[in-house]
C-alpha positions as CSV (number, residue, x, y, z in Angstrom):
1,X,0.0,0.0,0.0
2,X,1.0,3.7,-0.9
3,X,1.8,6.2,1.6
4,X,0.3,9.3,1.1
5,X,0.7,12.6,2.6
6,X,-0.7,13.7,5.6
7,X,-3.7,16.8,5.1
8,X,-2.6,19.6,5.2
9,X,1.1,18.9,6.3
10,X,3.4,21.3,4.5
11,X,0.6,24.1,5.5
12,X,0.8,23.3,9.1
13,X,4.5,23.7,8.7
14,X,4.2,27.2,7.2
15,X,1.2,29.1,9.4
16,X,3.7,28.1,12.1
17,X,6.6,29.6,11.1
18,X,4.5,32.8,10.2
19,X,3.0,32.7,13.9
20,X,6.4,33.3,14.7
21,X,6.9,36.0,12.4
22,X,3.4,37.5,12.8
23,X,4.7,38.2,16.5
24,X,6.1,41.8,15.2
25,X,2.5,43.1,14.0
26,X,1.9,43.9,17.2
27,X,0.8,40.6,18.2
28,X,-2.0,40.2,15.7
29,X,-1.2,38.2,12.9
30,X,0.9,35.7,14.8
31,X,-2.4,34.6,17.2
32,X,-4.5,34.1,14.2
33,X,-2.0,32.1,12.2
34,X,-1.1,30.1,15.5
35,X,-4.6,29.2,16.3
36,X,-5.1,28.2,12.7
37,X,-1.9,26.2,12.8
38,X,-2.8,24.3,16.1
39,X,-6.6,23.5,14.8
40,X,-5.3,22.2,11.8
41,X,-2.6,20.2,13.5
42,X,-4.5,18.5,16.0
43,X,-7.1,17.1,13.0
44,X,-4.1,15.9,11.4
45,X,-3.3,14.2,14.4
46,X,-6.3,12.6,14.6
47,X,-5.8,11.8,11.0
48,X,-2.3,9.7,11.4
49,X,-3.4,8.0,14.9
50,X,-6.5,6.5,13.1
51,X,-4.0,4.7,10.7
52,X,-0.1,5.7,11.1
53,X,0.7,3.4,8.4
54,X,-0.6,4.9,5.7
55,X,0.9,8.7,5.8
56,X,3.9,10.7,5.8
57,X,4.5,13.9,6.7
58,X,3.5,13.6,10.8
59,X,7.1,15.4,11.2
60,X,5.6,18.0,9.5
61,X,2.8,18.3,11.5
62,X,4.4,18.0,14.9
63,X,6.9,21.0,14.0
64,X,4.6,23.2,12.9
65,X,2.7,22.2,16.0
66,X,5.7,23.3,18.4
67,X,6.1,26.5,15.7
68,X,2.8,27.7,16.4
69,X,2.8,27.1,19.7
70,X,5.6,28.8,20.3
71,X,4.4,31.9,17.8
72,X,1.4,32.1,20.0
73,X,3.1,32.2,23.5
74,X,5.5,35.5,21.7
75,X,2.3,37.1,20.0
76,X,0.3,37.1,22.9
77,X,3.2,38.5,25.1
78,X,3.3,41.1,22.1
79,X,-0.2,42.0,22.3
80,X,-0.4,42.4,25.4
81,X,2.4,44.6,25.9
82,X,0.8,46.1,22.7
83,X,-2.2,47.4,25.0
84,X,-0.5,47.9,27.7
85,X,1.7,50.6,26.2
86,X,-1.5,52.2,24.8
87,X,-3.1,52.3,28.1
88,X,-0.3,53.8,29.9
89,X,0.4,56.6,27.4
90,X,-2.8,57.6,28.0
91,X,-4.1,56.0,24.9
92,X,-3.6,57.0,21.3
93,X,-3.9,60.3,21.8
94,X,-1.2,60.0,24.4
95,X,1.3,58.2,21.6
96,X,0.4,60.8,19.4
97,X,1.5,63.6,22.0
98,X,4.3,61.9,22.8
99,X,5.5,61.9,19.3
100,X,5.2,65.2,18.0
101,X,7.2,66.4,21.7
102,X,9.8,63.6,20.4
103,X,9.9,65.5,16.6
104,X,9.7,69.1,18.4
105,X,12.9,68.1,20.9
106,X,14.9,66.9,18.4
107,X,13.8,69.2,15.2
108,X,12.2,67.3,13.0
């Protein structure tokens, strides 16, 4: 019998690594890819445990698993430093305020 590829595999792998990444948009991007990544990951699991057999790709799977999980742990602490920040400065008119003294002290 043929091995064939688990679902979804090679995607898994890439919405993990871009949890990671996505940590930098402010948090954002990084939880929706990493929630995506994990959903998808544990059906896949389900997937190869029914019949381990006849797949590949559960390395895959369980890397882009660890890769989203960690993406999501950095994004979260990103977004919620995100707010944080925005909370203590007042909100975005405090950011804003803060910027234009920053441009007027150093003459921009």
């Amino acid at each position: 019998m043929e091995k064939r590829e688990l679902p979804n595999s090679t995607l898994i792998l890439v919405f993990g690594i871009l949890s990671i990444i996505g940590c930098c948009c402010y948090g954002f991007a990084g939880v929706i890819f990493g929630i995506i990544a994990l959903v998808m990951s544990n059906r896949a699991i389900e997937i190869y445990n029914a019949d381990p057999e006849l797949y590949t790709g559960y390395q895959n799977v369980k890397t882009g698993r660890i890769l989203a999980i960690i993406g999501l742990v950095l994004s979260a602490l990103s977004l919620i430093s995100t707010i944080v920040a925005i909370f203590t400065l007042g909100g975005l008119d405090g950011i804003q305020q803060m910027q234009e003294e920053i441009l007027r002290e150093y003459g921009g």
